[in-house]
C-alpha positions as CSV (number, residue, x, y, z in Angstrom):
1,X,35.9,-31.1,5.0
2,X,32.8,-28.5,5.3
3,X,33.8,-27.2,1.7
4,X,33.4,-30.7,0.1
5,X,30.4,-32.0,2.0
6,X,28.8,-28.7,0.8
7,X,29.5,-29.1,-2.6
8,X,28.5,-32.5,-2.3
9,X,24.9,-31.8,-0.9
10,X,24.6,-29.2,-3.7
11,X,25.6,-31.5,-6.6
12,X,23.2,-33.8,-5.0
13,X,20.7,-31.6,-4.9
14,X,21.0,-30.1,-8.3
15,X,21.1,-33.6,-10.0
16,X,17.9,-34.7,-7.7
17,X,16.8,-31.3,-9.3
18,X,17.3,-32.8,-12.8
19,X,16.1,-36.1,-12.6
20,X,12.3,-34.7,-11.2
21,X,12.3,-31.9,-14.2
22,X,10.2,-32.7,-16.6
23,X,11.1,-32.2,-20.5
24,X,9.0,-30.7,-23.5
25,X,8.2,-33.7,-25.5
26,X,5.4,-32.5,-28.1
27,X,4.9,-28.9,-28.8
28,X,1.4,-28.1,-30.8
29,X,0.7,-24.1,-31.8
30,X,-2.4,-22.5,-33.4
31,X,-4.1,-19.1,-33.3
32,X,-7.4,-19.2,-31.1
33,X,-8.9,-16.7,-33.0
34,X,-7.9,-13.5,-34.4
35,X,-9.1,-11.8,-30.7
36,X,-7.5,-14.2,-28.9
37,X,-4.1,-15.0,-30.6
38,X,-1.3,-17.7,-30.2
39,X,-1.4,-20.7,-28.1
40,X,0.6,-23.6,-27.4
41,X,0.1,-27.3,-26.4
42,X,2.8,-29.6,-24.7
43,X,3.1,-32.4,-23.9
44,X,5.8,-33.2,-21.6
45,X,7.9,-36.3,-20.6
46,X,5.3,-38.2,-18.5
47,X,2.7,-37.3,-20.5
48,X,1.1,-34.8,-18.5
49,X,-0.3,-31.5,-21.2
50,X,0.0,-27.5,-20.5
51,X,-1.3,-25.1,-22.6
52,X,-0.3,-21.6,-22.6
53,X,-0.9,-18.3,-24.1
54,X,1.5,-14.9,-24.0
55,X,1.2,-12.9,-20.9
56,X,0.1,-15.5,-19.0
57,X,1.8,-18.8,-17.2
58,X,1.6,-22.0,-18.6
59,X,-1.9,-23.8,-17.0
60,X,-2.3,-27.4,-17.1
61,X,-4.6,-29.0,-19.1
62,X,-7.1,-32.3,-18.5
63,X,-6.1,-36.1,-19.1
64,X,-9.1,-37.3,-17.8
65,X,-10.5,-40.1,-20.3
66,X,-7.1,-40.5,-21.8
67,X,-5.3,-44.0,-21.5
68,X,-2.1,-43.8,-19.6
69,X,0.1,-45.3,-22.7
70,X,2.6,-42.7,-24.2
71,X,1.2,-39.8,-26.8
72,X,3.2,-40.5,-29.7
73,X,1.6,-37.2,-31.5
74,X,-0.7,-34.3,-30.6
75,X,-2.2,-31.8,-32.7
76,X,-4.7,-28.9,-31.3
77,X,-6.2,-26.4,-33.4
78,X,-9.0,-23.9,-33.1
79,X,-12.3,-25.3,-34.4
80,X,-14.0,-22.4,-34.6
81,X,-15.2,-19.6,-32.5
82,X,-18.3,-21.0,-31.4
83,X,-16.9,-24.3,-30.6
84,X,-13.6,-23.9,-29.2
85,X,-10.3,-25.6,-29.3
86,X,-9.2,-29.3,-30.0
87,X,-6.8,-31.6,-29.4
88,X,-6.0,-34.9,-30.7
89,X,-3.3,-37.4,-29.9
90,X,-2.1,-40.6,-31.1
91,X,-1.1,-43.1,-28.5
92,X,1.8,-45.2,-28.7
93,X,-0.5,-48.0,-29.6
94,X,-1.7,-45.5,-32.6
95,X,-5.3,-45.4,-31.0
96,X,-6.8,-41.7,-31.6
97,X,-8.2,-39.9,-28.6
98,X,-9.5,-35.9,-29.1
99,X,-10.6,-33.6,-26.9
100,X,-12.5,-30.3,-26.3
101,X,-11.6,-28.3,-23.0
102,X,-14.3,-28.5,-20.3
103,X,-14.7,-32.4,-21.8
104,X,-13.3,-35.4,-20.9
105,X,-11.1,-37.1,-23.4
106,X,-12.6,-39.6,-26.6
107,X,-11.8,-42.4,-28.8
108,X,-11.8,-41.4,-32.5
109,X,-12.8,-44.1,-34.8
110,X,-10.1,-45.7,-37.2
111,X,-12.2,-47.4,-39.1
112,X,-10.7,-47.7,-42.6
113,X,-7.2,-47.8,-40.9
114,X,-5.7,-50.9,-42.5
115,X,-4.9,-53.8,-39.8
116,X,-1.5,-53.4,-38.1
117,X,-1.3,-50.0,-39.5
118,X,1.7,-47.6,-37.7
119,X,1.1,-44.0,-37.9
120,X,4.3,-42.1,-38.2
121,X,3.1,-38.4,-38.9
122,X,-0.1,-36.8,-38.0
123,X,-1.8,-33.4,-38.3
124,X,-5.4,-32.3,-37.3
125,X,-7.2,-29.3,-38.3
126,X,-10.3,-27.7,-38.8
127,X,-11.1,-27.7,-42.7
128,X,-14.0,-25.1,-42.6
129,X,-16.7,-24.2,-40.4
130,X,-19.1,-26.1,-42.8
131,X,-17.3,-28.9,-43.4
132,X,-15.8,-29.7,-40.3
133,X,-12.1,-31.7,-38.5
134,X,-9.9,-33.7,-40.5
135,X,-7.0,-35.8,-39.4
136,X,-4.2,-36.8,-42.1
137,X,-2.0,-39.6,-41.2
138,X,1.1,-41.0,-43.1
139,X,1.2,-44.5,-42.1
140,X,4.9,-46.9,-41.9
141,X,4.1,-48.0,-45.3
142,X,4.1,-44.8,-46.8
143,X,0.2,-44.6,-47.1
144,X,-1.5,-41.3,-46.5
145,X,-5.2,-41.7,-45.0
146,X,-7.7,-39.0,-44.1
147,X,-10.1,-38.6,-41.5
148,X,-13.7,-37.0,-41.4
149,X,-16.0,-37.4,-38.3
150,X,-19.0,-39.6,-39.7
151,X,-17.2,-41.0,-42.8
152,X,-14.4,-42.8,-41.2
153,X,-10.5,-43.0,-42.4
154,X,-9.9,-43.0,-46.3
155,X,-6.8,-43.9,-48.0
156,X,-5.9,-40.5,-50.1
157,X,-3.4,-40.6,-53.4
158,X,0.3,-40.7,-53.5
159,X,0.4,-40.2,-57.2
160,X,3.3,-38.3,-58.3
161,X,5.0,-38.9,-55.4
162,X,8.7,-40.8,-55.7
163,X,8.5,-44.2,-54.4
């Protein structure tokens, strides 16, 4: 009777185990800088982010200013050495929030997003130092729109793409 009361409280416990472990979701990479090497971004099952870099355990990044509805998709890259890392992640409602460590989180503008649009790809990255973040996004309808801070969303070509 002890034997199976004890494997009972263990299976018990290992599946109580389970159920409060939370899952990778999102994973985001980039190189910091050429000092500073590889990091990584997750965001894990109830949407709480950790970054992390080798030799060192995973720390957990700020949500503050961030809706609680899902991420959907984060990028974070490197911006530049003067100005730090980014992230940016689209909401399940497809609203764009970014954010710069030390910072609280903020909206990004989708103006010339068309209405009802559905984003169901998304990448961010720094294009230059002089010419600043982008944001592509490849929309349900096939669409692919671009994103500059200060000259809003643009539809970009699909020509010679297969429809």
């Amino acid at each position: 009777m002890k034997n199976i009361i004890s494997i009972l409280f263990i299976s018990l416990s290992f599946i109580s185990l389970k159920v409060n472990a939370q899952k990778i979701k999102i994973l985001s990479s980039y190189e910091k800088n050429e000092a500073n090497g590889t990091r990584y971004v997750a965001v894990l099952s109830d949407n709480s982010i950790y970054w992390f870099m080798p030799n060192s355990p995973w720390k957990k990044s700020s949500t503050e200013g961030l809706p609680s509805s899902p991420i959907k998709f984060l990028s974070a890259y490197e911006k530049n050495e003067q100005n730090g890392t980014r992230y940016v992640a689209v909401l399940e409602d497809n609203s764009i929030y970014w954010f710069m460590p030390g910072n609280a989180w903020k909206k990004s503008t989708t103006d010339g997003l068309p209405n009802g649009y559905n984003i169901i790809q998304f990448t961010a990255y720094e294009k230059n130092e002089a010419n600043g973040t982008r944001y592509v996004a490849v929309l349900s309808d096939g669409s692919i729109y671009w994103f500059m801070p200060n000259n809003g969303w643009k539809k970009s070509s699909t020509e010679g793409l297969p429809n």
